[in-house]
VOGU-3710 file (C-alpha; in Angstrom, 3 decimals, decimal comma):
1> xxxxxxxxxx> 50,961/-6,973/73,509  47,758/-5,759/73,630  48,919/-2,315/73,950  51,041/-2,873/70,927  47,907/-3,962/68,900  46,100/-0,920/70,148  48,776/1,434/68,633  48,148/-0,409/65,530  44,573/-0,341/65,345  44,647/3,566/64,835
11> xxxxxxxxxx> 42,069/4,691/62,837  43,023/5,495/59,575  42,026/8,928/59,674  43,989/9,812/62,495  46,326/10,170/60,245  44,575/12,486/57,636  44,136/8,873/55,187  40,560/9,347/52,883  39,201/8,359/50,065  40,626/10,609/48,197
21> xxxxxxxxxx> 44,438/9,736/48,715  43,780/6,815/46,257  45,923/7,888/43,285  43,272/6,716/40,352  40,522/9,116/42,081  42,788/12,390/41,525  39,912/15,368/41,150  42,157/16,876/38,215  41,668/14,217/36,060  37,760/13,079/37,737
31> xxxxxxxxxx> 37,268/16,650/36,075  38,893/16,346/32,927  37,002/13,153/32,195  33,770/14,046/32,907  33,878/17,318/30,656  34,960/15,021/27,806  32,281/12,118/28,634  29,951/14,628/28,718  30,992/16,063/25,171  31,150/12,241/24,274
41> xxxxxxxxxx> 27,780/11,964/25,284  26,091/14,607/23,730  27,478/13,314/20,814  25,863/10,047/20,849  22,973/11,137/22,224  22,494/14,239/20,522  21,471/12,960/17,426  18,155/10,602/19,280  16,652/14,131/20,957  17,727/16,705/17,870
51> xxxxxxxxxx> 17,283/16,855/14,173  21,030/16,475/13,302  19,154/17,105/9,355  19,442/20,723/10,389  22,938/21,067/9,629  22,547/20,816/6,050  22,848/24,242/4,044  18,656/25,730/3,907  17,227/23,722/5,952  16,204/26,147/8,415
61> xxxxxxxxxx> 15,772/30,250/8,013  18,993/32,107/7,904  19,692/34,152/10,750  18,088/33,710/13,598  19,906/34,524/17,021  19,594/32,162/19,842  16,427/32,145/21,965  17,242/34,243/24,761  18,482/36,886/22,493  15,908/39,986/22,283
71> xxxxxxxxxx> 14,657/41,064/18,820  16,144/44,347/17,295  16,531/45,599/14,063  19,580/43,691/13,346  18,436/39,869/14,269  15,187/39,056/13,297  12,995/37,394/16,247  13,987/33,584/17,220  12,173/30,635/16,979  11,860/28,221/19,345
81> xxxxxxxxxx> 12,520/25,761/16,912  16,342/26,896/16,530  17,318/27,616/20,235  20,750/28,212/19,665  19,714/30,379/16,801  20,824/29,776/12,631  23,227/30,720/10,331  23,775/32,973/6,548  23,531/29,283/5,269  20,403/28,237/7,009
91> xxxxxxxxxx> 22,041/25,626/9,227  21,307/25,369/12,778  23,446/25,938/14,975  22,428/23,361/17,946  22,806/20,114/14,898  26,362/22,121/13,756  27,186/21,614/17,184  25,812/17,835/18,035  27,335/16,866/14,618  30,719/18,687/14,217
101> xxxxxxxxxx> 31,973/18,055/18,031  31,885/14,295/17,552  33,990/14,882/14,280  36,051/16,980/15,823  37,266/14,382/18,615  37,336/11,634/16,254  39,659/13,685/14,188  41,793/13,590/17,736  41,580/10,245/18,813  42,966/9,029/15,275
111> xxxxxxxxxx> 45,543/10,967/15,117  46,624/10,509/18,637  46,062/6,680/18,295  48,379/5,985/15,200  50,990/8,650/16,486  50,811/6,924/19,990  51,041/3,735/18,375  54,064/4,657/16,437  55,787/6,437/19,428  55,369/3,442/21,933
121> xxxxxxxxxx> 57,322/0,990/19,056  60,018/3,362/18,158  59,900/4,275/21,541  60,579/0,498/23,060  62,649/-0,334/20,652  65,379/2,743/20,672  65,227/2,807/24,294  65,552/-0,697/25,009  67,985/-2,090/22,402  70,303/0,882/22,228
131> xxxxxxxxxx> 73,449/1,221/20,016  72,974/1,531/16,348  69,057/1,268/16,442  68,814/3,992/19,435  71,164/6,175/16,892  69,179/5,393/14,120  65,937/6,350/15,668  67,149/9,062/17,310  68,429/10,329/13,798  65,410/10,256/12,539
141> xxxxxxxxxx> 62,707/11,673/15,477  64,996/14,560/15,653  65,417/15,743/11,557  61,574/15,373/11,682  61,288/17,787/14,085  63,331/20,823/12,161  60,412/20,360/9,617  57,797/23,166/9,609  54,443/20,855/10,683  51,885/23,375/9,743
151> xxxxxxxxxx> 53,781/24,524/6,601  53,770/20,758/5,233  49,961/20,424/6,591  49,095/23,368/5,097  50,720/21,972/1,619  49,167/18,469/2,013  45,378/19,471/3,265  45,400/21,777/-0,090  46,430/18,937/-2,271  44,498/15,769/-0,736
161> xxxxxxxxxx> 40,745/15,408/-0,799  39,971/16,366/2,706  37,706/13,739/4,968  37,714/13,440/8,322  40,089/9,875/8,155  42,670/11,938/5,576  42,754/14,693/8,294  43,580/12,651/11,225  45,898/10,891/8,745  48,055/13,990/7,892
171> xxxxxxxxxx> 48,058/14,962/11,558  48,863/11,477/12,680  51,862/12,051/10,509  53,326/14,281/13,194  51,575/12,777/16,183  54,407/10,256/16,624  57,447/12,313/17,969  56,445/13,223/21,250  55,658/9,498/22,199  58,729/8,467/20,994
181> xxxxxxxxxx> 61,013/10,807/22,722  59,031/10,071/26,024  59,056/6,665/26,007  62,416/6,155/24,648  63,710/8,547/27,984  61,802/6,155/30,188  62,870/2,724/28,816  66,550/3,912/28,973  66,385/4,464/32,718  64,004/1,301/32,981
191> xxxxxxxxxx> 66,099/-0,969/30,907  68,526/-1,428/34,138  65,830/-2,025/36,336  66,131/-5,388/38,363  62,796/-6,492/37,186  63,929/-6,189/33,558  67,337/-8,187/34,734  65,214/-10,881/36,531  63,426/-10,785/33,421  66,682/-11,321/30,944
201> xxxxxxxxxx> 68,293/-13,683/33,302  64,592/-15,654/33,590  65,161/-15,735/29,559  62,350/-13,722/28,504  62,045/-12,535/24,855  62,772/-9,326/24,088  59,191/-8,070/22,863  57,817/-10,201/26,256  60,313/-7,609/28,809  59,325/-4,362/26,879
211> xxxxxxxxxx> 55,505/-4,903/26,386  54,635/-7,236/29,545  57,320/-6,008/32,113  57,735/-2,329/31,150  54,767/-0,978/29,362  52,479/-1,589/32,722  54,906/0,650/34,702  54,364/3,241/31,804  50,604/3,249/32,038  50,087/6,512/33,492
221> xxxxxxxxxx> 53,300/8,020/30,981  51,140/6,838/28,024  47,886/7,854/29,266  48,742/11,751/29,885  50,460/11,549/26,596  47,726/9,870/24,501  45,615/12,931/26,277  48,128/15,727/25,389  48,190/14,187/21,354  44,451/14,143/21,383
231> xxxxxxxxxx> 44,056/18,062/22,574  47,125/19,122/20,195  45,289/16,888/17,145  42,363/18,677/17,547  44,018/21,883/17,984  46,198/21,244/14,634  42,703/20,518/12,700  40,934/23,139/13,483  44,054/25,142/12,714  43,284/23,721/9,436
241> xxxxxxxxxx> 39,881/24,071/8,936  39,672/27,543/9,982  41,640/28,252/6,731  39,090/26,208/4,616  41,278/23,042/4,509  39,171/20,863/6,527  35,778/18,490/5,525  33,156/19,998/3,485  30,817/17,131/3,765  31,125/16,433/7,424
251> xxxxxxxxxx> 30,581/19,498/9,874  33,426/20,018/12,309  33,990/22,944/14,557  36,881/24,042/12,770  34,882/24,023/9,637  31,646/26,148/11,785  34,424/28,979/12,239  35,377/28,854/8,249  32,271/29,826/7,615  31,836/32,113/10,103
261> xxxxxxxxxx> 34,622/34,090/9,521  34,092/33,990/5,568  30,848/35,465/6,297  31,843/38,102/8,556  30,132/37,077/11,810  32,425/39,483/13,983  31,814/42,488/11,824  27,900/41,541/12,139  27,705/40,481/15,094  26,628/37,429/14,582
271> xxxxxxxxxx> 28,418/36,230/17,424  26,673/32,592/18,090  28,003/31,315/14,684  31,653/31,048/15,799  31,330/31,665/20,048  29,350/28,063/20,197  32,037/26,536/18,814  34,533/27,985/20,324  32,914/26,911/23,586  32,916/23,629/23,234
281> xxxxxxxxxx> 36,720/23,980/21,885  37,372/25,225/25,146  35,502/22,967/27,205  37,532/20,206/24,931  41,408/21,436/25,534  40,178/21,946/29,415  39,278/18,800/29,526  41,997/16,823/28,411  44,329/19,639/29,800  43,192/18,667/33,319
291> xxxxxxxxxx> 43,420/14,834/32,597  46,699/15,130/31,562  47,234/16,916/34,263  45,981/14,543/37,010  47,843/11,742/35,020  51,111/13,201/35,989  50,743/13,366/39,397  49,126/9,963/39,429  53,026/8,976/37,683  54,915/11,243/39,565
301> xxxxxxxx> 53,857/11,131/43,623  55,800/14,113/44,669  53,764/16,053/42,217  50,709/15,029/45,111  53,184/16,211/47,525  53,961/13,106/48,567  57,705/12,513/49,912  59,865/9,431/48,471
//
């Protein structure tokens, strides 16, 4: 007996058990949120150490390069005032970028959030009711998707006062197919669950099975979608914007690279008015890349390598 109790008193990392092989703490998606919490934060906090004024056209000198760059005949010296240097307009480029990356994500998080919304109730409701509303549904999700999405954005950012709300609108407009294809493929194989039979047979409502017996086991699902939406919102606005279809009032990066590219930074090497923002861009996509990334295998265990 004691023997017996021995054998089962085997230290966990005898057999190669850490911290680590918790699911939640997957380093693919510790990474991914801590590049967009840290874009999160210097948005919030941005604004209490920096003039955020300075993004306003003339409120600084026009072209200055960024601090470490050396003085030549082409960039007049920098000022420690403008570290990240100044633009044709006389913006600066360290307020562009503490104002127009919080826009920028809250341009994603819209449209993601209505589309998401969307996709989980068509979603439900085609996959778990079936027959004439799963045909219905199904109709529809796949005619949208033969329609040109950045020929009809194009069309209705050129028409419709553009704000940072209208933009997430129009995007959100699209936002909602993805979801619903996923979600309807995972409540059709969930549907015949024995939960969700226990659950019929128990007399639950129909709404109570899908959203309080189903939805938890979709967490993770959701989640790496929600993340994907986000990155492709933000991607499809500054698609947008770098045509000159985005805000005008509110700086966004999409909007920085407009202007950049209208005034010829690349041919004048003025390469800090549109490589900033396409920094933090990148930084962006990586980040929610990576936690949609660590999502899936956090869903999907043999992704972790872990045999059924």
């Amino acid at each position: 007996m004691a023997t017996a109790t021995a054998e089962q008193a085997v230290p966990r990392k005898a057999a190669g058990i850490n911290l680590w092989d918790y699911p939640w703490l997957n380093p693919k998606l510790l990474i991914g949120a801590t590049l967009v919490i840290l874009i999160v934060i210097m948005g919030l906090i941005g604004p209490l150490l920096w003039d955020v004024t300075l993004a306003r056209v003339g409120t600084s000198p026009l072209n200055l390069p960024p601090f470490w760059v050396k003085e030549s005949d082409l960039h007049p010296p920098s000022h420690p005032a403008h570290p990240l240097g100044t633009d044709n307009s006389g913006r600066d480029m360290l307020a562009l970028i503490l104002t127009g990356a919080p826009s920028s994500l809250q341009v994603g998080f819209i449209a993601a959030g209505v589309g998401m919304t969307l996709g989980v109730i068509l979603g439900f409701t085609s996959g778990f009711l079936g027959g004439w509303v799963d045909n219905v549904i199904r109709t529809i999700v796949d005619a949208s998707l033969t329609i040109p999405q950045l020929l009809v954005l194009i069309v209705l950012a050129s028409y419709v006062r553009p704000t940072v709300m209208t933009m997430a609108l129009l995007l959100a407009a699209f936002a909602w197919r993805g979801p619903t294809r996923l979600i309807r493929a995972q409540a059709l194989s969930m549907r015949e669950q024995g939960y969700v039979r226990m659950a019929r047979l128990a007399g639950s409502s129909t709404l109570s099975i899908m959203f309080r017996e189903m939805m938890p086991n979709l967490l993770p699902y959701l989640a790496a979608s929600l993340a994907g939406n986000i990155s492709g919102a933000i991607l499809g606005a500054t698609g947008l914007e770098a045509l000159g279809l985005g805000p005008t009032r509110v700086p966004t990066l999409g909007m920085t690279i407009y202007y950049s590219i209208r005034a010829s930074a690349v041919l004048r090497g003025m390469w800090w008015w549109w490589g900033f923002p396409i920094v933090v861009l990148v930084i962006i996509f990586t980040g929610f890349f990576m936690i949609a990334i660590g999502l899936d295998e956090i869903a999907n265990p043999r992704l972790r390598g872990i045999k059924a």
